[in-house]
ZAGU-790653 format. One record per residue (C-alpha): residue number from 0; residue in three letters; x, y, z. Coordinates in steps of 0.05 Angstrom, whole numbers, plus 5000, padded with zeros to 4 digits. Layout:
<nodes>
{NUM,'ala',{X,Y,Z}}
...
</nodes>
This chain:
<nodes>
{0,'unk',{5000,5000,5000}}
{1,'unk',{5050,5043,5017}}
{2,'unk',{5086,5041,4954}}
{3,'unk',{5026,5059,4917}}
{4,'unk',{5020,5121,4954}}
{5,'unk',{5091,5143,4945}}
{6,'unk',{5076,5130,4861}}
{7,'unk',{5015,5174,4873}}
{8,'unk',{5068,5228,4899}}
{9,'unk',{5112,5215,4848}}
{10,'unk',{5076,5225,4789}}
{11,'unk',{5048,5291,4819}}
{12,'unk',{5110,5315,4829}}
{13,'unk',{5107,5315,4907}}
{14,'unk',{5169,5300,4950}}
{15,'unk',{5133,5269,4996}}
{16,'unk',{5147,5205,4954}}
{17,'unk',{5215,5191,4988}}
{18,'unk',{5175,5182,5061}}
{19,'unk',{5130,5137,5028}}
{20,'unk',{5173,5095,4984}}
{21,'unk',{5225,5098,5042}}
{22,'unk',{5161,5067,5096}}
{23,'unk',{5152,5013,5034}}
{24,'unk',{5224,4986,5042}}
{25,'unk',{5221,4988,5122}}
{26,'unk',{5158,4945,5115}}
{27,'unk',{5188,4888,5073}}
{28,'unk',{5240,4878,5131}}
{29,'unk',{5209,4819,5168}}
{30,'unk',{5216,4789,5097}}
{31,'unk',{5280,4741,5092}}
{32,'unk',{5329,4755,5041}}
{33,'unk',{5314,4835,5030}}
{34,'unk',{5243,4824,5005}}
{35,'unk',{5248,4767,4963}}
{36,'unk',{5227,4713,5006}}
{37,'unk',{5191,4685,5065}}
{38,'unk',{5215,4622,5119}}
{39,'unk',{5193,4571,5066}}
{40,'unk',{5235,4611,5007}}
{41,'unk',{5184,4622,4973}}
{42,'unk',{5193,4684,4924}}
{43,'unk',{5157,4751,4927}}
{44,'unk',{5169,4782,4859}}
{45,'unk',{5113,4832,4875}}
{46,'unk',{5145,4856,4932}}
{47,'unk',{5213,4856,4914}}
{48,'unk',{5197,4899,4843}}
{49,'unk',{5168,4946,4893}}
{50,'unk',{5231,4942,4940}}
{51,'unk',{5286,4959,4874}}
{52,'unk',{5242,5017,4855}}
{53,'unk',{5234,5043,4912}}
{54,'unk',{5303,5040,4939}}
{55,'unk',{5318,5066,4867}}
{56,'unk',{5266,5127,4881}}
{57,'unk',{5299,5142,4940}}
{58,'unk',{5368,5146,4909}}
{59,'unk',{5399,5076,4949}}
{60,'unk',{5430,5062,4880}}
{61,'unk',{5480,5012,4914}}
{62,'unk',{5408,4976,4942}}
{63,'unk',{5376,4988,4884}}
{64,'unk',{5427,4949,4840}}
{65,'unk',{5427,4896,4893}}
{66,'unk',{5352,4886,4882}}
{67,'unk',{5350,4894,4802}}
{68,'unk',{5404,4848,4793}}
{69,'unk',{5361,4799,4834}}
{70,'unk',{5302,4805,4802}}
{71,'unk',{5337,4789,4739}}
{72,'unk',{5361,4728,4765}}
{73,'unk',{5294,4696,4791}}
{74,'unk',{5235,4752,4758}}
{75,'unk',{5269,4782,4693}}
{76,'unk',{5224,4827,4662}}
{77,'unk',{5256,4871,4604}}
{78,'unk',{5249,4934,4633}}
{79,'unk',{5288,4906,4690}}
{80,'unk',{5351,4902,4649}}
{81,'unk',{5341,4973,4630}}
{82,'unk',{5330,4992,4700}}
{83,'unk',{5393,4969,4720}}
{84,'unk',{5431,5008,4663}}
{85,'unk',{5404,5070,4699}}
{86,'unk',{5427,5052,4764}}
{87,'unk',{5493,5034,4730}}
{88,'unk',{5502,5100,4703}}
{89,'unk',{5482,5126,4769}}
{90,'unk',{5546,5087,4799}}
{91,'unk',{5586,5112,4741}}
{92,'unk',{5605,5038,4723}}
{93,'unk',{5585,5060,4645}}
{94,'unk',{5607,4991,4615}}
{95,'unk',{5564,4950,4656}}
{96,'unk',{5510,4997,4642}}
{97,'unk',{5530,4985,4565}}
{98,'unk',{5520,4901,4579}}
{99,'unk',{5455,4916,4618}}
{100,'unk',{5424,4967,4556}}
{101,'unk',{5446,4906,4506}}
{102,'unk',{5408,4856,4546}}
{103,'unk',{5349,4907,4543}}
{104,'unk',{5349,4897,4467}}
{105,'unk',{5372,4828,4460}}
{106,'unk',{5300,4812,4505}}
{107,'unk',{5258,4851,4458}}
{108,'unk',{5265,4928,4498}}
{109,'unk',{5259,4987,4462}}
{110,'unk',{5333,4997,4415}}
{111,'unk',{5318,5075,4406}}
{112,'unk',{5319,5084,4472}}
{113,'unk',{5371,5038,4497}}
{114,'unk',{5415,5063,4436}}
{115,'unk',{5400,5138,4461}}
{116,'unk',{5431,5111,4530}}
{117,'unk',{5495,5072,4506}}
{118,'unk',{5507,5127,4473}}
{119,'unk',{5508,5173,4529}}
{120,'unk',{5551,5125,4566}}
{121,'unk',{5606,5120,4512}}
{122,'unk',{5606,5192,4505}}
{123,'unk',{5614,5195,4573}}
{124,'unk',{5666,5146,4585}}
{125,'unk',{5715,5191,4530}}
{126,'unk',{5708,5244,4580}}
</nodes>
């Protein structure tokens, strides 16, 4: 619930998003394994897609990456992949962002937009 109220914020344009997507993460913590699953490991991908975007919301890139990368290892979704780019970028580790924005395409993402991004990064990367 909590997470839906911080996109709410979000999309309005209201910092009170980080409080909300910040109470979403503290909620998951009785969850085992930083949100992804319970005593019988079984796997929340629901609550765990909530978790990486909200710790990416919040600007915990270092969690954020954590959570992405997991979700791409037991929940891949596409956009996950691209995602994970961002956060790359974020931790200024541009060729692993590069890898991550090829996956994107090579699973059927948008190559406009992941081209736009590689090519920020090897712009970037000359600098």
């Amino acid at each position: 619930m909590s997470f839906n109220i911080a996109e709410c914020y979000r999309q309005k344009n209201d910092t009170t998003y980080l409080k909300w997507y910040r109470k979403n993460i503290s909620t998951c913590q009785n969850v085992r394994d930083r949100h992804f699953c319970d005593k019988e490991n079984r796997y929340f991908p629901k609550t765990a897609r909530q978790s990486a975007y909200s710790s990416y919301y919040i600007h915990d890139y270092k969690r954020a990456e954590v959570f992405f990368q997991k979700l791409i290892a037991y929940f891949p979704r596409t956009e996950d992949y691209f995602m994970l780019g961002l956060i790359l970028i974020k931790l200024e580790m541009l060729p692993e962002a590069i890898v991550e924005f090829n996956n994107f395409i090579s699973k059927g993402g948008d190559r406009k937009k992941a081209d736009e991004w590689i090519k920020f990064c090897e712009e970037k990367a000359k600098n």
